[in-house]
C-alpha positions as CSV (number, residue, x, y, z in Angstrom):
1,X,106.5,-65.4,-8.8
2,X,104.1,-63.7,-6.0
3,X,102.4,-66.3,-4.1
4,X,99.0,-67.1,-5.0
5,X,95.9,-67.8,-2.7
6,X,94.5,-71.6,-3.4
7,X,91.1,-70.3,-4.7
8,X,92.8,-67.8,-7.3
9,X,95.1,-70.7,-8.6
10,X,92.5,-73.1,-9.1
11,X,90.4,-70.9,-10.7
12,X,92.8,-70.3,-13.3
13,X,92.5,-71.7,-17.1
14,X,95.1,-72.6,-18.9
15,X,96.2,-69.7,-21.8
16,X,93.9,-68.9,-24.3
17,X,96.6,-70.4,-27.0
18,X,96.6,-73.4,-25.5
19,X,94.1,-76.0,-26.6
20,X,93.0,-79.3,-25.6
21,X,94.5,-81.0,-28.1
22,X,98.1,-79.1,-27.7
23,X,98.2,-80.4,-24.4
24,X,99.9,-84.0,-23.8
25,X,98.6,-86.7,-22.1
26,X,101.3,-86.9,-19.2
27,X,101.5,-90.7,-17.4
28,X,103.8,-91.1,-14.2
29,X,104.8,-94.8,-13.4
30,X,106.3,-95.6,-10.3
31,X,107.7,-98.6,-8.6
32,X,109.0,-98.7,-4.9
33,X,112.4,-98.7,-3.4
34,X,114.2,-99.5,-7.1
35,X,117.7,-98.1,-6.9
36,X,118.9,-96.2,-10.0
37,X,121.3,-99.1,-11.2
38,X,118.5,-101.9,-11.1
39,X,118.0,-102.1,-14.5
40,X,119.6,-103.8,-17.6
41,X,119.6,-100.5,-19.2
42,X,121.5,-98.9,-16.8
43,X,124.6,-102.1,-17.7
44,X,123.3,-104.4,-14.7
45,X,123.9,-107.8,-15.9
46,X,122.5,-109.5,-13.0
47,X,118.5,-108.7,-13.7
48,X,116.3,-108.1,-17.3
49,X,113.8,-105.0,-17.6
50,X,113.1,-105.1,-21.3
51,X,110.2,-102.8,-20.5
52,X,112.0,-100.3,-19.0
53,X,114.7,-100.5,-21.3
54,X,112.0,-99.6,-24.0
55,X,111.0,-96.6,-22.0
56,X,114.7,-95.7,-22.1
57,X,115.2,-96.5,-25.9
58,X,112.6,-94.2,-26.7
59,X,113.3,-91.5,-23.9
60,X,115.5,-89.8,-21.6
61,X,117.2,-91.5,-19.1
62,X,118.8,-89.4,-16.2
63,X,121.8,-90.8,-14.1
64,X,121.8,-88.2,-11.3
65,X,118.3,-88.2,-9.8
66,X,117.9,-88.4,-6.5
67,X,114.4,-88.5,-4.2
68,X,113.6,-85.9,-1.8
69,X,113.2,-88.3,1.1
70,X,114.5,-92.2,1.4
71,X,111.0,-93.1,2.6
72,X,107.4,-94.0,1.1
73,X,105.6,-91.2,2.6
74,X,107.7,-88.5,2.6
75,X,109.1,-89.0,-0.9
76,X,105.2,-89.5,-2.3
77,X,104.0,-86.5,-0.3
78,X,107.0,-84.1,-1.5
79,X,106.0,-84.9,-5.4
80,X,102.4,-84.4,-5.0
81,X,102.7,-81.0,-2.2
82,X,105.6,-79.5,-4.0
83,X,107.1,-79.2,-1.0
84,X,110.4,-80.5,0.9
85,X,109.1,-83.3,3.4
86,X,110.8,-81.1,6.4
87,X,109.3,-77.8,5.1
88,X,105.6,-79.1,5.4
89,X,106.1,-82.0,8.2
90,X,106.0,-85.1,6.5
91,X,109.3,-86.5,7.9
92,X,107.5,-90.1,8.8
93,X,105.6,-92.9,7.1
94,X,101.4,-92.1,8.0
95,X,101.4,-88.4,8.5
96,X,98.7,-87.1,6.9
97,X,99.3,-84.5,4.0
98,X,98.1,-80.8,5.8
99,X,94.6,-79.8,5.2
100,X,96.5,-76.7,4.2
101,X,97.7,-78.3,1.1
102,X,95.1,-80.3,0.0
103,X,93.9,-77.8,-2.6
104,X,97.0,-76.8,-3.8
105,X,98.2,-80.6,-4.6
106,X,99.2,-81.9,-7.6
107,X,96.2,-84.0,-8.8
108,X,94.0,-81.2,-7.7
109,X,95.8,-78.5,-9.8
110,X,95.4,-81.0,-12.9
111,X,92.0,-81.4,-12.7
112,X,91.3,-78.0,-12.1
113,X,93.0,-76.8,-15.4
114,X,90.7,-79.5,-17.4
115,X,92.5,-82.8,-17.3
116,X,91.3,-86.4,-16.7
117,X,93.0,-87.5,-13.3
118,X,93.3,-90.9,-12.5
119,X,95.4,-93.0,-10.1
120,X,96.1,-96.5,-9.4
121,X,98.0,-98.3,-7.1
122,X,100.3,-96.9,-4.0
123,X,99.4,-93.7,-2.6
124,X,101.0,-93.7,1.1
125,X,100.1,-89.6,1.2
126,X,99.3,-90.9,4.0
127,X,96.7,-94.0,3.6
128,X,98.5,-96.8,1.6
129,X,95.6,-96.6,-1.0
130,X,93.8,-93.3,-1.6
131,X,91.1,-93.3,1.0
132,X,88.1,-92.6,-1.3
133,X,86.9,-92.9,-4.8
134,X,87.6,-89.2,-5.7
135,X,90.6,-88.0,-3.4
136,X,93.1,-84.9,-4.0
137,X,92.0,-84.5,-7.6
138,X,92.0,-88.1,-8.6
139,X,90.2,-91.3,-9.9
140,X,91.0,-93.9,-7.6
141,X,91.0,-97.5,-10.3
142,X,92.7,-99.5,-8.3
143,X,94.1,-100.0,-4.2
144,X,97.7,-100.6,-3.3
145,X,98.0,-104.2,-4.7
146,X,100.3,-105.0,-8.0
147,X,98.1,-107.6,-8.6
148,X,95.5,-106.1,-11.3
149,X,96.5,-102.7,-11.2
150,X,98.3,-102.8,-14.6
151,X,95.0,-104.0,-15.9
152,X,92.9,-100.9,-14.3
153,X,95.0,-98.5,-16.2
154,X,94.7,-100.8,-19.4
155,X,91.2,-100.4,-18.7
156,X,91.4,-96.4,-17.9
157,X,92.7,-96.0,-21.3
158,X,90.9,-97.9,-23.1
159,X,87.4,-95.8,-22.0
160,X,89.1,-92.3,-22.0
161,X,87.4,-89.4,-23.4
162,X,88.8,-88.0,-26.6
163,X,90.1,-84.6,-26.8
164,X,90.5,-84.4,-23.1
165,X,94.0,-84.8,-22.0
166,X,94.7,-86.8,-19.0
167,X,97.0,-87.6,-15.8
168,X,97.4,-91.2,-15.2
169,X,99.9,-92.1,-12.3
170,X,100.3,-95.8,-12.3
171,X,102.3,-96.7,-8.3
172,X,103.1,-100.2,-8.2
173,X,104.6,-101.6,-5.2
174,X,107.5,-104.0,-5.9
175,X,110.2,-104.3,-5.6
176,X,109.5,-103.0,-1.9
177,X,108.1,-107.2,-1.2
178,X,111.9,-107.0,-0.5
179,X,111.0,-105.9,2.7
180,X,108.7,-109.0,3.7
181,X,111.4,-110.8,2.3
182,X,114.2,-109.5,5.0
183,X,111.9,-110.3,7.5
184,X,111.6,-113.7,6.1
185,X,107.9,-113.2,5.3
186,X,105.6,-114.0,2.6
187,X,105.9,-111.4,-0.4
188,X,102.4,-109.9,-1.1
189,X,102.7,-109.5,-4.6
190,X,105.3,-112.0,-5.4
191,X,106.9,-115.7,-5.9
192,X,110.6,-115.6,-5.5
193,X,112.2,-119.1,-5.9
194,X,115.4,-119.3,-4.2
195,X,118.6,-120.5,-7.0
196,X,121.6,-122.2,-6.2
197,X,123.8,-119.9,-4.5
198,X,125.7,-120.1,-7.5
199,X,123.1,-118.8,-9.5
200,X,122.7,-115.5,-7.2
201,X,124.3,-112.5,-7.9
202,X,127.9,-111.4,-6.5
203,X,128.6,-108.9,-4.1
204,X,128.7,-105.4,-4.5
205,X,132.0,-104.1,-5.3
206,X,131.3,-101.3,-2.4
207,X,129.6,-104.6,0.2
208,X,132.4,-103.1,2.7
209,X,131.7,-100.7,5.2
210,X,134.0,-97.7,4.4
211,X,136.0,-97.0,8.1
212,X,135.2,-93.5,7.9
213,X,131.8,-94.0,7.4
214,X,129.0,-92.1,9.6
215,X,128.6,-94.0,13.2
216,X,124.9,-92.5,13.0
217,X,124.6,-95.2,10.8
218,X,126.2,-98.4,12.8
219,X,124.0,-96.8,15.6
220,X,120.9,-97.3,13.4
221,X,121.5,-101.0,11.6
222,X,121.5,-101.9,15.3
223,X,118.3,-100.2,16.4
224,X,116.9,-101.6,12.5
225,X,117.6,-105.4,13.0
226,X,114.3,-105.7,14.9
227,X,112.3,-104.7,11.5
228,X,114.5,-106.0,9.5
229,X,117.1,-109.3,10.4
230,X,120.3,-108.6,8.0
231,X,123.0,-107.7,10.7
232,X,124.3,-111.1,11.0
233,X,124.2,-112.0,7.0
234,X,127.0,-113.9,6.2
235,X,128.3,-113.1,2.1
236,X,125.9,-116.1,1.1
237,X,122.9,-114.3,3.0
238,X,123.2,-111.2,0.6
239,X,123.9,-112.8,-2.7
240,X,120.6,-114.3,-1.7
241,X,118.9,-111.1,-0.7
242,X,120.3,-109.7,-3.9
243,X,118.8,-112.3,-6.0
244,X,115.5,-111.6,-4.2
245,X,115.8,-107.8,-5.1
246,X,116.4,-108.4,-8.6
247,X,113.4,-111.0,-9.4
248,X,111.4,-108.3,-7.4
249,X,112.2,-105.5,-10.2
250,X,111.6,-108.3,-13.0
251,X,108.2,-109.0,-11.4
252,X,107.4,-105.3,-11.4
253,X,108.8,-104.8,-15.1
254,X,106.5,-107.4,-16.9
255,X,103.5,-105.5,-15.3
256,X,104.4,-102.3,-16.4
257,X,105.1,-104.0,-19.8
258,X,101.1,-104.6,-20.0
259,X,100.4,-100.8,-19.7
260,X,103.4,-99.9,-22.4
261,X,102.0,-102.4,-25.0
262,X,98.6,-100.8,-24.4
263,X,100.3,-97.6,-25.5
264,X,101.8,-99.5,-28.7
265,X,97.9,-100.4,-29.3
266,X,96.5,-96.9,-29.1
267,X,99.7,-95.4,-30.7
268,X,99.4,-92.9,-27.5
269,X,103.2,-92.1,-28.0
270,X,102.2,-89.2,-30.2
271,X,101.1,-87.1,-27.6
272,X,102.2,-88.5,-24.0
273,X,104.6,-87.4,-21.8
274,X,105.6,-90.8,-20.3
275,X,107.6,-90.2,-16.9
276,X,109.0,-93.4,-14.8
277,X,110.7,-93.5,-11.5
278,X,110.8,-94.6,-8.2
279,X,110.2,-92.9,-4.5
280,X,113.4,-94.1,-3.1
281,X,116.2,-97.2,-3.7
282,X,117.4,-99.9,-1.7
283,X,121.2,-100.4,-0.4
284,X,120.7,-104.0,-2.1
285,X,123.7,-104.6,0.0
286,X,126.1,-101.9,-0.6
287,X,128.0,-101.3,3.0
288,X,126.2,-104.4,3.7
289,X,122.9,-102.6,3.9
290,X,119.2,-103.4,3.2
291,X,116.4,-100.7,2.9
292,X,116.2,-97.3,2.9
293,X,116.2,-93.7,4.8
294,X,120.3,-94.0,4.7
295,X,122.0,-91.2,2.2
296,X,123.8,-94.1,0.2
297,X,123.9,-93.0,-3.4
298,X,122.1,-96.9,-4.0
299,X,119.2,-95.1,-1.5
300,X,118.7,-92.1,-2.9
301,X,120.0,-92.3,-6.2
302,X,116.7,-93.2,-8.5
303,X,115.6,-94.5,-12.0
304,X,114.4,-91.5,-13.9
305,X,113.4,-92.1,-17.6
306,X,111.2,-88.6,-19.8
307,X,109.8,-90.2,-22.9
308,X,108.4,-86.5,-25.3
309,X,105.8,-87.2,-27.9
310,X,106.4,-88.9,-30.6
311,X,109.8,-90.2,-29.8
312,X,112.0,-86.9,-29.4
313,X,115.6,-87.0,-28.2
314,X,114.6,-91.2,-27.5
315,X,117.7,-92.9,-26.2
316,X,119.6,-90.3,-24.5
317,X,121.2,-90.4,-21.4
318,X,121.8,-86.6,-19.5
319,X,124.0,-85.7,-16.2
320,X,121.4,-82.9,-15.1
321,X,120.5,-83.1,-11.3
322,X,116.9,-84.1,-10.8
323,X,115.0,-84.3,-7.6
324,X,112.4,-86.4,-8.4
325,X,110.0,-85.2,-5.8
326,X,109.5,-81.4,-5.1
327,X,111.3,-80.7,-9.6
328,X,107.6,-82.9,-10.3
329,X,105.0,-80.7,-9.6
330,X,106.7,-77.9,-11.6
331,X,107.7,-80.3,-14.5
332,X,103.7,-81.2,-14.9
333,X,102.4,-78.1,-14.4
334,X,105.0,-76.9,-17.4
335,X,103.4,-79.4,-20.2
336,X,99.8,-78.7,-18.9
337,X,100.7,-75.1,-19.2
338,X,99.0,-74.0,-15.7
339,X,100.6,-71.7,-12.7
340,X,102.7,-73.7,-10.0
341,X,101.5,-72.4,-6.6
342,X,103.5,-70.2,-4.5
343,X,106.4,-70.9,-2.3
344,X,107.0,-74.4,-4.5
345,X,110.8,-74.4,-5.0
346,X,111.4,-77.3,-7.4
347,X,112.7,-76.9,-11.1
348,X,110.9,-77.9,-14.0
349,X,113.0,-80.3,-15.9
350,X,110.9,-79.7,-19.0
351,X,113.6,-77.6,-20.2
352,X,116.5,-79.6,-20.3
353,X,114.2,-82.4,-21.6
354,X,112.8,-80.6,-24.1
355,X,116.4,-79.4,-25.4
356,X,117.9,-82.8,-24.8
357,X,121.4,-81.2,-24.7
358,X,124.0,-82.7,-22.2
359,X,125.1,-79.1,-21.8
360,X,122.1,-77.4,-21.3
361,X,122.2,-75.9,-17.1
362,X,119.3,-76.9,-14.8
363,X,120.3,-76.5,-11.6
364,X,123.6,-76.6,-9.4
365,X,122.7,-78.6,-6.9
366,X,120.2,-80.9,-5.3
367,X,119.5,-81.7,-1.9
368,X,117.8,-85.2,-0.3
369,X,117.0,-84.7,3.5
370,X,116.8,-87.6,6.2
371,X,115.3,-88.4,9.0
372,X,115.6,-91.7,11.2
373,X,112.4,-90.8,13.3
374,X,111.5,-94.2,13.7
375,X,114.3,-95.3,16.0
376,X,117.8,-92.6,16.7
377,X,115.5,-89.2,15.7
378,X,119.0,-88.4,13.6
379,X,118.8,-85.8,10.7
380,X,120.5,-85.9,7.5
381,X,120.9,-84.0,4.4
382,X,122.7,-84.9,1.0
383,X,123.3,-82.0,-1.3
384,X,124.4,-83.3,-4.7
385,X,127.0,-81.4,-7.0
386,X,128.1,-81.6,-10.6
387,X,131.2,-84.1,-9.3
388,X,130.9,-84.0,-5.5
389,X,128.0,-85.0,-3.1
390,X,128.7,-84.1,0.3
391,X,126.4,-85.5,3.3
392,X,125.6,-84.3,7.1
393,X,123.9,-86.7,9.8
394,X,123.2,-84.2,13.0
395,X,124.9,-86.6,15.2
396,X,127.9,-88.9,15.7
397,X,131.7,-89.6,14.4
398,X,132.3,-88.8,10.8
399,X,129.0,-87.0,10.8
400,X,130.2,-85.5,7.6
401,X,131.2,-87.2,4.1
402,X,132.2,-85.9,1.0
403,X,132.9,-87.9,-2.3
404,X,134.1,-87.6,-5.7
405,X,131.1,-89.2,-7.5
406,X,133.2,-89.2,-11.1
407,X,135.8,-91.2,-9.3
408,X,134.1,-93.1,-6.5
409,X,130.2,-93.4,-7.1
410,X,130.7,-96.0,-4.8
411,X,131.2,-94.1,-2.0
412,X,134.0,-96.2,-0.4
413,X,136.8,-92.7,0.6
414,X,135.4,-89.8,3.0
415,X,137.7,-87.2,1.3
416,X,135.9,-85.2,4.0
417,X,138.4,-86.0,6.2
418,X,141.7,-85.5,4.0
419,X,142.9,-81.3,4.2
420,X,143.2,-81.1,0.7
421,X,139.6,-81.1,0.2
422,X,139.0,-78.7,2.5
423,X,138.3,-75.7,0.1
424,X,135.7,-78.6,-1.7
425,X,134.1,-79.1,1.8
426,X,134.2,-75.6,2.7
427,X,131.9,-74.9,-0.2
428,X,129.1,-77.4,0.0
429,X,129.2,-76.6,3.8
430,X,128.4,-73.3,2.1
431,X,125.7,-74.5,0.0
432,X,123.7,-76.8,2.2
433,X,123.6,-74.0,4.4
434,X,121.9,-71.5,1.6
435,X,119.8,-74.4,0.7
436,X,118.7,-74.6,4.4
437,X,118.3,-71.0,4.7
438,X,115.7,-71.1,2.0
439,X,113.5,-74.4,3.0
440,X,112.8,-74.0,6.8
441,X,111.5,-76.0,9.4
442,X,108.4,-74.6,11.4
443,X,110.0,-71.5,10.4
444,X,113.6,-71.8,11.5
445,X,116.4,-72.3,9.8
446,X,118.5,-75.3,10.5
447,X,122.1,-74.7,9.7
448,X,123.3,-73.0,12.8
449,X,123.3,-75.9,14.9
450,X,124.3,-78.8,12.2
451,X,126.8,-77.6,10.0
452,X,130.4,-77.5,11.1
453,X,132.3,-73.6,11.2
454,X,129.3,-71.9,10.3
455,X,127.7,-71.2,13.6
């Protein structure tokens, strides 16, 4: 597609054959820092989400989504730009989205073509609540605060117009009170009662650090333990902070359960697009890690549930490759049947949705990017296969990893370092280097000086 200028995109209407009514309501409900396997659906026994279960009973469920970026801002900013957090400079928490890209951003474009545009809850693009009452296309019903925000977009439905379509984004916060709880705060939006320890969850079967892992990363769990206390958790410490995590995505499951039994109410499943996710995971102590920014598959591997009008392909769980972030803007802009701007490099996954096959191709690969700005400045990049996800950090030992993620999702042999894999290594080497190629940084490309045997 030639690029378009702002002010001839959001001029546009959407095709003549395209009416009002055709077009689906489309909500997007998002928690914060829920790894992909924190939910019952998904076969964890230690937590219930009978809410999101539902969503997955009567959608799509994807297994390999990952987010752009393992943190807040970045990951938010790269779903509503379009954009790859390095491409546009939104490596860090608080960096404000480019006056550049204001126009062009999602909520704008959705407004423009003639939908209702709401948002409540969690914006961190880059205020934690959207700064004003109308800001970047958008309704603001509610601040970041879990508390009452599932009863603004109650409320949001229950006074919207009919025969107008609308955009509801619903961004709770939990279970990121995880973080107040590893630094043996208060949780904002939460009571967590600490069990008996036998009551807790066990470890991981991945809790051990795998001896070829990255040294970037021992080099920042030691510059993290001021923000965040876990280096010296004994076993007993993380079975606790496990616990904690999982009442967090229960907390944050019963509120979302007040929107979907709003939608039961209205019937509003004949004609929404219901999309749920999260910006990032949590190690939840795989490799005996808390929090984010990593490239641990717990990290950056997230929930990703499509539920189609009136109930199509419900319960179906698909391999495709999703990234969750820069694949969103194209995905909404699909179903509201307007132009994606220019230079946007995501994939719709309307597609693959809409065909519901676990055959049908999307995309060969996926890349998340990293960036640990807050305390080593390392880079790293994940690029995400059909069977193989190979990572880079920019600095350190074992700098590179590659596993077999049919064999070993947990991530616990480097077959990076074994010659046999080195055709395997060779070509996602190859890959991350066209993917770099193709999303610079301030203009240059990054591959040169990062990726082993292909200066």
């Amino acid at each position: 597609m030639k690029n378009l200028k702002p002010t001839l995109l959001c001029s546009m209407m959407l095709p003549a054959a395209l009416s009002a009514q055709e077009r689906p309501n489309i909500l997007y409900i998002m928690t914060d820092q829920q790894t992909a396997n924190a939910m019952s659906c998904a076969g964890n026994t230690d937590l219930r989400t009978p809410n999101m279960d539902k969503l997955a009973e009567r959608g799509i469920r994807f297994t390999n989504a990952y987010c752009s970026m393992p943190l807040s801002g970045p990951s938010r900013g790269a779903m509503f730009t379009g954009y790859m957090p390095g491409e546009v400079g939104l490596l860090e928490n608080g960096t404000p989205m480019p006056d550049s890209l204001h126009a062009t951003s999602l909520g704008v474009l959705m407004n423009k073509a003639g939908y209702t545009c709401a948002y409540a809850g969690k914006w961190h693009v880059h205020t934690n609540s959207l700064p004003d009452k109308q800001a970047f296309g958008f309704e603001n019903l509610h601040g970041h605060n879990d508390f009452g925000l599932a009863e603004a977009v109650v409320s949001f439905l229950q006074r919207k117009k009919k025969g107008q379509p609308f955009f509801l984004v619903a961004s709770f916060d939990n279970p990121h009170n995880i973080c107040e709880y590893a630094r043996k705060q208060n949780t904002p939006y939460a009571t967590i009662k600490e069990p008996a320890l036998e009551d807790c969850p066990g470890l991981p079967s991945n809790f051990a650090v795998n001896p070829y892992d990255a040294t970037a990363l021992a080099f920042e769990k030691k510059q993290n333990h001021r923000l965040y206390p876990t280096h010296d958790y004994t076993p007993d410490d993380w079975r606790r902070y496990r616990n904690a995590y999982y009442r967090l995505v229960e907390t944050v499951d019963a509120e979302i359960g007040k929107i979907i039994a709003e939608l039961d109410r209205q019937d509003l499943w004949r004609n929404t697009v219901i999309i749920f996710t999260s910006d990032h995971g949590d190690g939840c102590g795989a490799h005996q890690w808390n929090q984010k920014t990593v490239l641990y598959e717990e990290v950056a591997n997230v929930p990703f549930i499509v539920c189609l009008p009136k109930g199509k392909h419900a319960g179906k769980i698909l391999p495709q490759l999703i990234n969750n972030g820069v694949d969103l803007m194209p995905s909404i802009c699909d179903w509201a049947g307007i132009h994606v701007p220019g230079k946007r490099q995501g994939v719709s996954f309307r597609p693959i949705v809409e065909n519901g096959s676990v055959d049908k191709q999307h995309q060969p690969y996926v890349v998340t990017e990293t960036s640990f700005a807050q305390t080593a400045s390392t880079r790293g990049w994940m690029l995400r296969t059909s069977q193989y996800k190979y990572v880079l950090y920019d600095t350190g030992k074992n700098r590179e990893q590659l596993y077999d993620m049919e064999t070993d999702r947990g991530e616990m042999r480097n077959l990076a370092i074994e010659k046999k894999y080195a055709d395997i290594l060779w070509q996602h080497r190859e890959l991350l280097a066209e993917w770099m190629k193709k999303h610079p940084e301030n203009g240059k490309t990054l591959f040169t000086r990062f990726i082993p045997n292909l200066h």
